[in-house]
DRENFIDREN-343602 format. One record per residue (C-alpha): y, x, z; residue in three letters. Coordinates in steps of 0.02 Angstrom, whole numbers, plus 32768, in hexadecimal, padded with zeros to 4 digits. Example, Ala and Ser with C-alpha at 12.3 -4.5 7.8 and 13.67 -1.06 7.14 Angstrom:
<lumgus>
7F1F82678186ala7FCB82AC8165ser
</lumgus>
This chain:
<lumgus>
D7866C24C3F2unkD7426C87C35FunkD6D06D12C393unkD6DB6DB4C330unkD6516E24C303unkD67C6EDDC32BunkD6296F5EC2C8unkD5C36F91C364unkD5756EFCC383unkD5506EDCC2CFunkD4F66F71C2C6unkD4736F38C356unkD4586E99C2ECunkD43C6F11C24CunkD3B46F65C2BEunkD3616EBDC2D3unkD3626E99C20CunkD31F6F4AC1EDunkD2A06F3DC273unkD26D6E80C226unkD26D6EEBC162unkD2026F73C198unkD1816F0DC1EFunkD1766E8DC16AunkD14F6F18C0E7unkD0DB6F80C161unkD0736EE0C18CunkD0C56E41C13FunkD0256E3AC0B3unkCFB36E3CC13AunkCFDC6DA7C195unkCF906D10C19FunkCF586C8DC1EEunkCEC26CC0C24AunkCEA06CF5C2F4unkCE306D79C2C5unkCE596DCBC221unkCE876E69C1C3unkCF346E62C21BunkCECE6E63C2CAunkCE266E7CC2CFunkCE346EA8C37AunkCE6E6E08C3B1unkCDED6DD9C43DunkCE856DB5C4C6unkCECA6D58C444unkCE276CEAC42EunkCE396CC9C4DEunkCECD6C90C4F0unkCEBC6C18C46AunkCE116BE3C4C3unkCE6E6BCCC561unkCF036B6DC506unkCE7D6AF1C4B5unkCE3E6ACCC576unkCED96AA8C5B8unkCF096A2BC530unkCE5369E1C52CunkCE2969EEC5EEunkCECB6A13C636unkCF1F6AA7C698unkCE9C6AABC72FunkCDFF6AC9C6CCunkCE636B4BC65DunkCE826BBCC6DDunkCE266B96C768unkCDAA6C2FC75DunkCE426CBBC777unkCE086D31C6DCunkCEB76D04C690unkCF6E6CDDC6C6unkCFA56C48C65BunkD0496CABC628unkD00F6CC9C56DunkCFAF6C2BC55BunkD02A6BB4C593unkD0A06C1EC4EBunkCFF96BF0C47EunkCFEE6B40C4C6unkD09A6B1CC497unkD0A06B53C3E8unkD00C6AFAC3CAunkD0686A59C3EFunkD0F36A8CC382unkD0A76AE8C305unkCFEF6AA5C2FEunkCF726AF3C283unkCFE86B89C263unkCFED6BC2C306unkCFBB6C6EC2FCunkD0276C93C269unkD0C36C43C2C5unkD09A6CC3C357unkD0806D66C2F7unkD1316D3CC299unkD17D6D22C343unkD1286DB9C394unkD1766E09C302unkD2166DC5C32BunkD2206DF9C3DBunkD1FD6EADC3ADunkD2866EABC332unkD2F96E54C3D1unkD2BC6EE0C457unkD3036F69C3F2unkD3AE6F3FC424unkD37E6F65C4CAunkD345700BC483unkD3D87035C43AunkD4467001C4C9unkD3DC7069C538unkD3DE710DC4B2unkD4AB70F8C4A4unkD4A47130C576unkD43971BCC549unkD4917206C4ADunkD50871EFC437unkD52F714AC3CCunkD4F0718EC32CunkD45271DCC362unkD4277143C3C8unkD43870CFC330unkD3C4715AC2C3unkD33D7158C35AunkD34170A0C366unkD3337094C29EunkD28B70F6C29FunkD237709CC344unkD1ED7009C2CAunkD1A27097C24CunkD12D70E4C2E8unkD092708BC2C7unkD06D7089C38FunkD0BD6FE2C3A9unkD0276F9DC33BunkCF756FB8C34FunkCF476F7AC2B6unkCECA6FE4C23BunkCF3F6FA1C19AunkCFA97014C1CBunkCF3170A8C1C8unk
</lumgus>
């Protein structure tokens, strides 16, 4: 069975490359490898996390968690790139976190296309990665 790619669908997976293009030049010289750093100085849930992810693979799940302050949902994410991806860790999650933004705006677009018209959908869905809201970093500002 081949599978042909109609000019409507390829132009969600353009979205994704253009979202992927304008985030890599907006922030791409700013990341690295830290947890705190220029590219998020505000990282303090991200400290956590980590924290929490270093207890459960040192102590175990139990002691992680056991005080309630935080659902293991993101930490179990940071625990398992750590296995796979070691020391570069927090790199490997800001390039998926990346990613997944680029991913969610099909979602926009498909949404947009019920509200108005093809072309204007695609045009609103091209400038959603350029709105500097989606990232509270100060290398932006």
């Amino acid at each position: 069975m081949q599978y042909r790619l109609n000019i409507k669908t390829a132009h969600q997976w353009y979205l994704v490359a253009w979202s992927l293009v304008v985030q890599l030049l907006l922030v791409g010289r700013h990341i690295d490898n830290e947890i705190i750093s220029k590219y998020a100085p505000t990282a303090a849930d991200a400290k956590d996390y980590f924290r929490l992810a270093g207890i459960w693979k040192s102590l175990g799940f139990t002691e992680a968690f056991s005080d309630g302050m935080r659902t293991p949902g993101y930490p179990t994410i940071v625990y398992i790139f750590e296995k796979i991806f070691g020391d570069y860790t927090p790199i490997s999650l800001r390039l998926l976190h990346i990613l997944l933004f680029a991913i969610i705006q099909i979602s926009i677009f498909k949404i947009l296309k019920i509200f108005c018209r093809y072309e204007y959908a695609l045009i609103l869905t091209m400038i959603f990665p350029l709105l500097p809201t989606w990232h509270f970093t100060p290398v932006l500002t």
